[in-house]
C-alpha atoms as one frame of an Amber mdcrd trajectory, in Angstrom:
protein
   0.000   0.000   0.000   0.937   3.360  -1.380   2.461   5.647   2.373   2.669
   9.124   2.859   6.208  11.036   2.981   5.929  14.154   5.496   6.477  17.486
   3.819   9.687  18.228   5.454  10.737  14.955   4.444  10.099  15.822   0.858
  11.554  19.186   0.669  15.145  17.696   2.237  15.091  14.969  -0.219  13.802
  17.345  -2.492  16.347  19.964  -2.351  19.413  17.328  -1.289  18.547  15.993
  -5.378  19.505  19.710  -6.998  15.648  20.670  -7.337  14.372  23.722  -5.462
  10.925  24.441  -4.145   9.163  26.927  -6.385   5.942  27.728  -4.187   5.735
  27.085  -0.610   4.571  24.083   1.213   3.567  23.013  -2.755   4.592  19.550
  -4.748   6.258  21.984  -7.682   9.859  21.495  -7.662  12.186  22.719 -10.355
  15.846  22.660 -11.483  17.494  25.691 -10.172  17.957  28.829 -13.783  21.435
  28.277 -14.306  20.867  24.680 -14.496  20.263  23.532 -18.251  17.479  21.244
 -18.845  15.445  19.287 -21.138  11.662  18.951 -21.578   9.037  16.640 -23.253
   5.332  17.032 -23.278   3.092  13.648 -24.011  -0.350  15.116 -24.309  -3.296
  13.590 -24.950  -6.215  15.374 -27.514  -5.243  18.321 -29.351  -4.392  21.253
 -27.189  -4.243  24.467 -29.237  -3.028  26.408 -26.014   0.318  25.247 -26.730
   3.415  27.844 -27.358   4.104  27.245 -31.298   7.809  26.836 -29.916   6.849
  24.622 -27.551   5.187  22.229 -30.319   8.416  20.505 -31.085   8.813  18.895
 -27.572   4.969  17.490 -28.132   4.156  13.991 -29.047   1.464  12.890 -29.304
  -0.725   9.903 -27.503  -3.516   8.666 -28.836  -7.309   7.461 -27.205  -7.970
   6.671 -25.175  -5.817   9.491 -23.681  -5.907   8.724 -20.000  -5.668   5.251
 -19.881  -2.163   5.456 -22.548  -0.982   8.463 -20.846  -0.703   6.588 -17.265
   0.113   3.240 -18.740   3.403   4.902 -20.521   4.225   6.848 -17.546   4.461
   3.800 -15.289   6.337   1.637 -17.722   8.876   4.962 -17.833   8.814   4.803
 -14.103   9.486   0.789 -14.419  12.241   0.984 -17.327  13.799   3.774 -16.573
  13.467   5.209 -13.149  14.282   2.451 -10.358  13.379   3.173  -6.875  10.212
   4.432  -4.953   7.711   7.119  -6.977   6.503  10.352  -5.515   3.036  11.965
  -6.090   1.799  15.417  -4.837  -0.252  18.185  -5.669   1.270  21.427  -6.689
  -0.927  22.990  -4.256  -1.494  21.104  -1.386  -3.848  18.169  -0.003  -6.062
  20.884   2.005  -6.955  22.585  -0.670  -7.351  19.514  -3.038  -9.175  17.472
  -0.925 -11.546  20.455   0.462 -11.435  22.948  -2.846 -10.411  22.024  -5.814
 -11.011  18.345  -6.170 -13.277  17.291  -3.271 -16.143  15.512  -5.610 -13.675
  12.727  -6.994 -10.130  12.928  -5.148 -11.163  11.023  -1.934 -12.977   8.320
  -3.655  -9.816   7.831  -5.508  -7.437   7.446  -2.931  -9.631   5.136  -1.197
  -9.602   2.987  -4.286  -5.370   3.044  -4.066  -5.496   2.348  -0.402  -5.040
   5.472   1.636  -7.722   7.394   3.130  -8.159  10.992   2.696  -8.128  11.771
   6.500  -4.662  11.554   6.921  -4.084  14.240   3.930  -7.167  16.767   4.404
  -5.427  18.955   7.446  -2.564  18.785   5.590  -1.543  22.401   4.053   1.321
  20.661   2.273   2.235  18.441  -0.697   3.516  15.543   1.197   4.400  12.390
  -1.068   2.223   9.557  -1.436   5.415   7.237  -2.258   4.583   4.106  -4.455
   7.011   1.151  -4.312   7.367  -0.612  -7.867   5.320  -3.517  -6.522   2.838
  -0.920  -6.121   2.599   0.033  -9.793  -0.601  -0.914 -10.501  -2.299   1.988
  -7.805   0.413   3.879  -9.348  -1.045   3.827 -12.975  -4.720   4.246 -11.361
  -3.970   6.958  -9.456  -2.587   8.804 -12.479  -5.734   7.438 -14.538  -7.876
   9.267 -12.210  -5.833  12.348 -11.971  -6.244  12.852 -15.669  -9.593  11.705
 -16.024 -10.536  14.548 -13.223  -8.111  17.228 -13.131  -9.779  20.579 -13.927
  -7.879  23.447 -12.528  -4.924  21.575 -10.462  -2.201  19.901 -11.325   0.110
  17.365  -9.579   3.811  16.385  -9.324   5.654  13.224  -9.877   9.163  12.508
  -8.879  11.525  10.208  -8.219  13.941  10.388  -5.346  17.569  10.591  -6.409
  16.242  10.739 -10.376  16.941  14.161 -11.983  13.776  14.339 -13.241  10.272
  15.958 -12.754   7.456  15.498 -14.471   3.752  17.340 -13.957   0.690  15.591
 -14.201  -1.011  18.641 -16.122  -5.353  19.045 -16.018  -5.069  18.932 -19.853
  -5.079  15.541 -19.664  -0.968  15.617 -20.380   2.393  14.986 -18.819   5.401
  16.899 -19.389   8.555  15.930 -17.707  11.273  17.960 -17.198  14.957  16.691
 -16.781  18.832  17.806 -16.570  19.796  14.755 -18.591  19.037  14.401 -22.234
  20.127  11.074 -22.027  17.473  10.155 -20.437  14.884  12.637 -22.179  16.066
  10.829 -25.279  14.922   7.239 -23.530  11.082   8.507 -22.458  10.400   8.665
 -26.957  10.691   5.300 -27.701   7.852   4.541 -24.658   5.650   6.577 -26.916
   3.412   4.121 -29.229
């Protein structure tokens, strides 16, 4: 079963990795300016809100959207990424679980094995950390975050992995990375 990683927890681990905290008590984590990085965007249907520069980072995933767009993120996790996987909001679980996704969110977590309780009072991002035996409430969690999302957005990460990735309410994912090694590795996952 998925268990939750304290807030302070996650910013240490967090910060010890080269990533820095771009909104307080949030899930959004970035590389630091002067560090050079790489970015890919999988995104589900058309979105014409996206930067004509941006379009050749893009590819592509076809229907049914959510279902391909977790599935591919997990194997990434599995192929690529070894060790535990982080999840968080970019805001926090208060607002989440009270605001901005309180019709679907708890039901969801229930179904992945931790109840909302322990997250409501929580004015933080702390991790729910999935083990790779734990894939499978990995790849419905994300599912259901993409299914749902309307406004919010969520993290993933991967302790001592240089990369980020956002779990965006556009039914996408867009990973961020210092390596382009490894960038290069997330395309052939792409069907």
């Amino acid at each position: 079963m998925p268990r939750i990683i304290d807030y302070p927890d996650v910013l240490a681990r967090m910060t010890s990795d080269g990533l820095r905290s771009l909104y307080h008590n949030s899930g959004a984590f970035g590389f630091p300016p002067e560090r050079k990085t790489f970015a890919r965007g999988w995104i589900g249907p058309p979105d014409p809100t996206i930067r004509p520069d941006a379009q050749a980072i893009v590819r592509s995933i076809p229907a049914p959207h959510e279902a391909n767009l977790a599935a591919l993120a997990t194997q990434a996790w599995l192929d690529l990424l070894p060790g535990p996987a982080w999840v968080m909001p970019k805001s926090h679980w208060s607002y989440e679980l009270e605001f901005g996704s309180k019709a679907w969110l708890p039901g969801l977590l229930r179904e992945i094995g931790i109840d909302h309780e322990f997250l409501i009072s929580r004015n933080n991002a702390a991790a729910l950390e999935f083990l790779v035996e734990e894939s499978g409430p990995f790849a419905r969690l994300l599912e259901g975050l993409l299914q749902n999302l309307l406004g919010s957005d969520f993290s993933l990460a991967w302790p001592g992995r240089e990369i980020v990735a956002t779990v965006h309410h556009h039914k996408q994912i867009w990973w961020v990375t210092g390596s382009r090694e490894l960038l290069e590795k997330l395309d052939p996952t792409v069907p």
